[in-house]
SETOR-764704 format. One record per residue: x, y, z of N, C-alpha, C, O in turn; residue in three letters. Coordinates in pm, whole numbers, padded with zeros to 5 digits, always signed. Example, Ala and Ser with C-alpha at 12.3 -4.5 7.8 and 13.67 -1.06 7.14 Angstrom:
// SETOR-764704
+01319-00569+00780+01230-00450+00780+01320-00330+00780+01424-00332+00846ala
+01285-00225+00708+01367-00106+00714+01290+00003+00787+01341+00114+00804ser
This chain:
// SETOR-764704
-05380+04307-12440-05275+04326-12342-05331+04288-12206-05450+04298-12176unk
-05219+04238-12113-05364+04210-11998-05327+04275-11889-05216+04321-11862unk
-05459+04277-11807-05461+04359-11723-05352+04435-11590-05349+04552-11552unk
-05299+04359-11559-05170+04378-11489-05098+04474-11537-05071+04572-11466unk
-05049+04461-11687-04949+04520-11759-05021+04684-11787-04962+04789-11758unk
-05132+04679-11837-05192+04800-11837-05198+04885-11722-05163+05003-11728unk
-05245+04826-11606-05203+04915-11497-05096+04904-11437-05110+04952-11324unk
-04961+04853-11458-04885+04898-11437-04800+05022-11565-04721+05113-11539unk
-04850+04980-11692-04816+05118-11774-04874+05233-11729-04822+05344-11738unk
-04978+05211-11681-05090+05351-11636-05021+05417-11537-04999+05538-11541unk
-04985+05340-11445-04893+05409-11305-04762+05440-11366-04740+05550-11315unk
-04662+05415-11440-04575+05482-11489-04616+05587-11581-04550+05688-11555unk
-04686+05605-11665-04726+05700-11766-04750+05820-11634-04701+05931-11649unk
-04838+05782-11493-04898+05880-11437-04779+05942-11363-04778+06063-11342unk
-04639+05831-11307-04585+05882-11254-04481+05918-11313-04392+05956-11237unk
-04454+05920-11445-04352+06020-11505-04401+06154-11530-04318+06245-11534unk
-04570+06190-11553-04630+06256-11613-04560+06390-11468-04481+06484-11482unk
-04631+06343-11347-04584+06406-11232-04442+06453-11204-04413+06573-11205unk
-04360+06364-11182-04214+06389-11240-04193+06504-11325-04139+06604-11280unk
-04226+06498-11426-04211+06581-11519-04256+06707-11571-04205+06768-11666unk
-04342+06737-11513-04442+06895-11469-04467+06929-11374-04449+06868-11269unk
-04522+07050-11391-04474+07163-11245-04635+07130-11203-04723+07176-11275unk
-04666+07062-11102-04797+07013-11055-04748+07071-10922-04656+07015-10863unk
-04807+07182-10873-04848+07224-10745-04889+07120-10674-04937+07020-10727unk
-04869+07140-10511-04920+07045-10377-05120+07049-10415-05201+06957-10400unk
-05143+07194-10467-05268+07209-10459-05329+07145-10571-05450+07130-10549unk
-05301+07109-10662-05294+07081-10796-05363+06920-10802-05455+06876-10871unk
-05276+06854-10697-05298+06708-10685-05409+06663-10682-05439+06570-10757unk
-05511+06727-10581-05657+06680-10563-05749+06674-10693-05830+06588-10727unk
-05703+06818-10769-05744+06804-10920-05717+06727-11027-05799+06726-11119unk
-05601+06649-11038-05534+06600-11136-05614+06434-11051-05687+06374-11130unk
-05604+06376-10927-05673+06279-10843-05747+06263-10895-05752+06143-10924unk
-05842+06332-10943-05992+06338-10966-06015+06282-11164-06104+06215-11217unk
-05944+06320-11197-05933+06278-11366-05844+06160-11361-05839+06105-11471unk
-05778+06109-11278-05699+05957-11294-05784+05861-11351-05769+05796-11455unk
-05902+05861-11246-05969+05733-11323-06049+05745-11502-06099+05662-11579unk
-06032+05848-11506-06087+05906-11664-05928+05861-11708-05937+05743-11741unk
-05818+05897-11720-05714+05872-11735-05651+05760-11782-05556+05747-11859unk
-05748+05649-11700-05709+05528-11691-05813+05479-11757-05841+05404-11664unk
-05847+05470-11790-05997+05416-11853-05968+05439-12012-05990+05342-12085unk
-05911+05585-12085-05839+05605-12184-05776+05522-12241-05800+05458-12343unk
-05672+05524-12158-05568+05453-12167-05563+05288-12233-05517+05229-12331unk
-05649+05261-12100-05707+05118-12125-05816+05090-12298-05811+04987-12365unk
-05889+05196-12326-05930+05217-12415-05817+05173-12572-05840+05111-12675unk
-05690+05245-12517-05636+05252-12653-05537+05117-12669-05498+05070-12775unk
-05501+05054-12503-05480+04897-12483-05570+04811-12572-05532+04744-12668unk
-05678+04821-12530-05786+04739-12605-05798+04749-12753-05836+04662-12831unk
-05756+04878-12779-05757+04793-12948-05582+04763-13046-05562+04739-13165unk
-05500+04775-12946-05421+04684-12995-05428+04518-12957-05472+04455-12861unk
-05340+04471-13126-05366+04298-13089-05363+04269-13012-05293+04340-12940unk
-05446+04104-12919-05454+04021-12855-05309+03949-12794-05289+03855-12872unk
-05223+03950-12714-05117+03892-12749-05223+03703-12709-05340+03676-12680unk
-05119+03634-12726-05188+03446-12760-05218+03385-12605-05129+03378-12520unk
-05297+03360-12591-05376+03314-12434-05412+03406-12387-05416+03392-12265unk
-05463+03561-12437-05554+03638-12341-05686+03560-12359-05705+03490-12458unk
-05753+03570-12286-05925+03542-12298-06004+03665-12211-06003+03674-12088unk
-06073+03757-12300-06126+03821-12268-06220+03820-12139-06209+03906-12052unk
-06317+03713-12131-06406+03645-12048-06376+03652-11905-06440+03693-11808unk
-06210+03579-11927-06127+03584-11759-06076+03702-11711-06090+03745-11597unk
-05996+03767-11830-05976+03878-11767-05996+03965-11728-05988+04048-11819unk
-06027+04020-11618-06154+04157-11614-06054+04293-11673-05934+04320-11670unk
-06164+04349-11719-06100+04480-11766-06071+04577-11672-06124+04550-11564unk
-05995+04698-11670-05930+04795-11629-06091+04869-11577-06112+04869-11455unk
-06168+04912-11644-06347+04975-11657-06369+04890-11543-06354+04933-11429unk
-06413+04743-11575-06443+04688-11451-06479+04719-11299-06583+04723-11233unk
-06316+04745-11270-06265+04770-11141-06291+04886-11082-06292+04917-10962unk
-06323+04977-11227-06331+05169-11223-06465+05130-11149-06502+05135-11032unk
-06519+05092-11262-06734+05091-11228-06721+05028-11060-06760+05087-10960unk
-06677+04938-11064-06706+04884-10921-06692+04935-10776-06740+04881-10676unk
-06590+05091-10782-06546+05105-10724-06613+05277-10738-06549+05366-10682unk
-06719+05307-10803-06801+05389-10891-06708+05535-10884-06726+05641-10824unk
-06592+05484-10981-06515+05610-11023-06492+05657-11185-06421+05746-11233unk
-06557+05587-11227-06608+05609-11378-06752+05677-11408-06861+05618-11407unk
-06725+05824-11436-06894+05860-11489-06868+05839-11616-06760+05829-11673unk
-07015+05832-11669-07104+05766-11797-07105+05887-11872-07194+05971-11853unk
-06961+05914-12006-07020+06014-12110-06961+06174-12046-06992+06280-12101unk
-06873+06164-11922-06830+06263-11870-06671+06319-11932-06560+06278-11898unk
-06705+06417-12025-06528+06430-12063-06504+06515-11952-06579+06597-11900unk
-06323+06467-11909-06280+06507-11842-06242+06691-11780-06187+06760-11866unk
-06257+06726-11712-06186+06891-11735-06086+06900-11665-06092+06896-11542unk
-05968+06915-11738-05802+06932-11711-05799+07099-11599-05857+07201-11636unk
-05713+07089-11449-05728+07239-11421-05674+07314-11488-05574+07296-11559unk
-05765+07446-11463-05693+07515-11550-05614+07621-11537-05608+07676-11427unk
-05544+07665-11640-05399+07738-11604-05460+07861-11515-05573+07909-11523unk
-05356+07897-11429-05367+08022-11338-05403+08087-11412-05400+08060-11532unk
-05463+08228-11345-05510+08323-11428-05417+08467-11353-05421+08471-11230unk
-05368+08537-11398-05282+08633-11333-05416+08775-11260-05524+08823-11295unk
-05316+08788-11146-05422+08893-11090-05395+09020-11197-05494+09092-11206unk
-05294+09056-11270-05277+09144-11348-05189+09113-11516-05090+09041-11508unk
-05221+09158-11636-05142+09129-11753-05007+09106-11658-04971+09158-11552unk
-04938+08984-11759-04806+09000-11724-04694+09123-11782-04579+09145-11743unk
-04770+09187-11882-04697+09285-11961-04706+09433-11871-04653+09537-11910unk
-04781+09421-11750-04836+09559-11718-04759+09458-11578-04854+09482-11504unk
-04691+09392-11512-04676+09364-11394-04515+09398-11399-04450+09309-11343unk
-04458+09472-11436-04313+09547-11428-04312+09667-11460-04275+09689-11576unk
-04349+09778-11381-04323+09904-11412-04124+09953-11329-04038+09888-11269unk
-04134+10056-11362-04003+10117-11316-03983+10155-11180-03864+10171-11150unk
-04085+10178-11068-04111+10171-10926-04125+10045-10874-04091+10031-10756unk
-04168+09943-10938-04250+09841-10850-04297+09721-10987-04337+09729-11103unk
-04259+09596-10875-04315+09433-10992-04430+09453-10900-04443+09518-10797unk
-04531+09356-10987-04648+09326-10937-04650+09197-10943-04606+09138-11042unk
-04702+09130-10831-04733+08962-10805-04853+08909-10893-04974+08932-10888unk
-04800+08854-10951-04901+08806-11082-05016+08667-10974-05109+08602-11020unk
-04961+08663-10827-05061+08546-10780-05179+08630-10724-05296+08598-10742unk
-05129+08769-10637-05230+08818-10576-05238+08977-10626-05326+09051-10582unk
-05148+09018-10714-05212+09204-10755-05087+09292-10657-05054+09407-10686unk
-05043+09235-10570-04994+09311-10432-04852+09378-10533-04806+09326-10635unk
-04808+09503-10468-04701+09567-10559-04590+09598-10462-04609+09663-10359unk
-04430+09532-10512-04343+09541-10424-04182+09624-10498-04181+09649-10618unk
-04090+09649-10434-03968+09695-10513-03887+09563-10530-03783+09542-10592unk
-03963+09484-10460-03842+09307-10489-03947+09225-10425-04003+09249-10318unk
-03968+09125-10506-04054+09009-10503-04074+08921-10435-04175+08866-10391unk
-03907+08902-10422-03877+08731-10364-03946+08760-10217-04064+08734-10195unk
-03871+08809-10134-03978+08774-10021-04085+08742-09968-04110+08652-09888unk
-04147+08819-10015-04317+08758-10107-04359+08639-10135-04446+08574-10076unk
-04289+08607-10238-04328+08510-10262-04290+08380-10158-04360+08280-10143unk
-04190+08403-10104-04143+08313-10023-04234+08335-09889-04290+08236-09842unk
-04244+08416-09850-04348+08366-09741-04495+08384-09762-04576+08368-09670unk
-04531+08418-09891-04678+08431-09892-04745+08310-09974-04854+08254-09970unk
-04628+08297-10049-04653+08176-10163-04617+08032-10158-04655+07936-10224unk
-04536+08044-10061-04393+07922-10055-04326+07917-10188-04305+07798-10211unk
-04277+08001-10301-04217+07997-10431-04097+08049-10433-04069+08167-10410unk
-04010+07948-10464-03900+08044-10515-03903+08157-10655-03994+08180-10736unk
-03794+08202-10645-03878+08300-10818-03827+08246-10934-03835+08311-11039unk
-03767+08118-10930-03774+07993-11042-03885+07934-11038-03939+07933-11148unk
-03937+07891-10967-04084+07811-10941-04172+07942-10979-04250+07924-11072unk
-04172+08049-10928-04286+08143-10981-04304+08205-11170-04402+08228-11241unk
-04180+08211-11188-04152+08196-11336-04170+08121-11394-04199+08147-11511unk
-04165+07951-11341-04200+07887-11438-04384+07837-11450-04452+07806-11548unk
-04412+07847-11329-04559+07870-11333-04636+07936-11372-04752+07902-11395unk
-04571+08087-11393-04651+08177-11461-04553+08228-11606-04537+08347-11631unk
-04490+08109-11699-04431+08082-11792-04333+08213-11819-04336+08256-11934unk
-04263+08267-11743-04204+08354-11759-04052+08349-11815-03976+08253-11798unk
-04028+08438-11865-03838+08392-11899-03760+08430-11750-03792+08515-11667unk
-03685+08367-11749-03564+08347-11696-03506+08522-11659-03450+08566-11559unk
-03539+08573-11756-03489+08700-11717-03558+08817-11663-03512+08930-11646unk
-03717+08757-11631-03818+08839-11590-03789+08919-11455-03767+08843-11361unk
-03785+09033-11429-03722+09103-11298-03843+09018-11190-03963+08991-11199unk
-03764+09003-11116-03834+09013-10951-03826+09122-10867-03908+09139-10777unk
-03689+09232-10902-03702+09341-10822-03721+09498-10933-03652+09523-11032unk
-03798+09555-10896-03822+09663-10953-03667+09738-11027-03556+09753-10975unk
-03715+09775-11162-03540+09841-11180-03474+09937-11117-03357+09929-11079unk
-03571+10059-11098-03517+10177-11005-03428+10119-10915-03308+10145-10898unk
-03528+10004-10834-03438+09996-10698-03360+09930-10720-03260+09926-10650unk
-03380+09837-10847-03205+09767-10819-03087+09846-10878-02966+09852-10858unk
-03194+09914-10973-03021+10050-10991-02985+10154-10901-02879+10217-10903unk
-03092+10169-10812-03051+10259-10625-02980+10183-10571-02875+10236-10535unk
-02994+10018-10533-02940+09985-10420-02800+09930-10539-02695+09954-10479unk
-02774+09879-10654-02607+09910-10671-02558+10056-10695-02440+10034-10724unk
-02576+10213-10701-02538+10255-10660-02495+10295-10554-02398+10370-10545unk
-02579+10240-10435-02496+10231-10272-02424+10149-10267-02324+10164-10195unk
-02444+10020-10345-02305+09936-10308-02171+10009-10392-02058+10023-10347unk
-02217+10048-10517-02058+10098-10574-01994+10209-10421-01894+10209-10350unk
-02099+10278-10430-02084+10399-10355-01998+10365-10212-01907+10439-10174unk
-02028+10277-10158-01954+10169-10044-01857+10098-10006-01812+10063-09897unk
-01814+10073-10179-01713+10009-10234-01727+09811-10182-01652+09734-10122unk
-01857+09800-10245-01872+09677-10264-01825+09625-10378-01872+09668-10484unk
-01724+09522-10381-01662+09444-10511-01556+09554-10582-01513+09554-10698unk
-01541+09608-10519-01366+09649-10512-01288+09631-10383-01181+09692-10381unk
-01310+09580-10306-01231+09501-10183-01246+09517-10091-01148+09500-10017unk
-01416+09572-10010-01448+09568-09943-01502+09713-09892-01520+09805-09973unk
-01522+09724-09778-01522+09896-09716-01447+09945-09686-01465+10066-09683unk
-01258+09878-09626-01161+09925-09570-01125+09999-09721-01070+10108-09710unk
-01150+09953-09851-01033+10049-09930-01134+10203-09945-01243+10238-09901unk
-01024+10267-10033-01074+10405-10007-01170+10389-10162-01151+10299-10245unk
-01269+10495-10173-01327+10472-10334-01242+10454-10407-01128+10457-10361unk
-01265+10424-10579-01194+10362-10656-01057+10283-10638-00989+10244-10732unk
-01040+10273-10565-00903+10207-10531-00963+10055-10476-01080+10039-10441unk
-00866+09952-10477-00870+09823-10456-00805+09781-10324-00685+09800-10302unk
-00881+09730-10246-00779+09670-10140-00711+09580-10138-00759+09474-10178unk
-00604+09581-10101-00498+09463-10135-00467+09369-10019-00407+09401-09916unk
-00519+09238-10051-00542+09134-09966-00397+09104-09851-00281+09122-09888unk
-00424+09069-09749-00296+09075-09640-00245+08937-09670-00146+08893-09612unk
């Protein structure tokens, strides 16, 4: 296959790979660092499919080549992929009935999101899916979210506001 075509498969393979997983801003410098291992693979598994008719090995320089020359290929070095976060606490022990616990730093809150949003920059889709969580994993402690909708029933939130009287509905003007 020749060289052109390989690195341009390499840059799509790399940039769907990105696209397509949750690669942190911080993440990049690490994943940077294994490209040229990446590519060198790659090129590896180019090379032993057939010849298509007028390659000549001789002329074409290889993908390695360019790595060595540019000395971003070590000799016999397997790569190390980063590795997954490690939680400051079990995720099974980070939801009690007072308080979630931030699986980035240990810290214990009655609702998350804020947190995470200014300590983390995460929404709590992005924090769930980074720390592989379901969809239905609380961000706010249960107590309090069953305290603060009993002040809203109690208020008459979502029966028509504060003007109606309890249980009763207000009727739109």
């Amino acid at each position: 296959m020749g060289n052109d075509k390989a690195v341009a498969i390499t840059a799509e393979l790399i940039s769907a790979y990105l696209k397509n997983s949750a690669v942190g801003a911080d993440d990049i410098p690490q994943l940077a660092e294994h490209v040229p291992e990446l590519i060198r693979r790659i090129h590896e598994a180019f090379a032993r499919l057939p010849e298509p008719a007028g390659f000549d090995l001789q002329t074409d320089r290889p993908v390695e080549d360019m790595l060595a020359a540019a000395a971003l290929l070590a000799n016999d070095v397997a790569p190390t992929l980063p590795e997954a976060p490690t939680p400051a606490v079990p995720i099974e022990e980070s939801v009690t009935p007072d308080h979630v616990v931030c699986l980035e730093d240990g810290m214990t809150f009655r609702s998350l999101r804020p947190h995470l949003v200014s300590a983390h920059g995460l929404t709590p889709e992005a924090y769930r899916k980074r720390w592989g969580l379901a969809a239905s994993h609380p961000i706010v402690a249960p107590n309090y979210s069953r305290d603060r909708a009993e002040v809203a029933r109690k208020i008459g939130l979502g029966k028509g506001g504060r003007g109606a009287p309890p249980g009763q509905v207000r009727k739109p003007k």
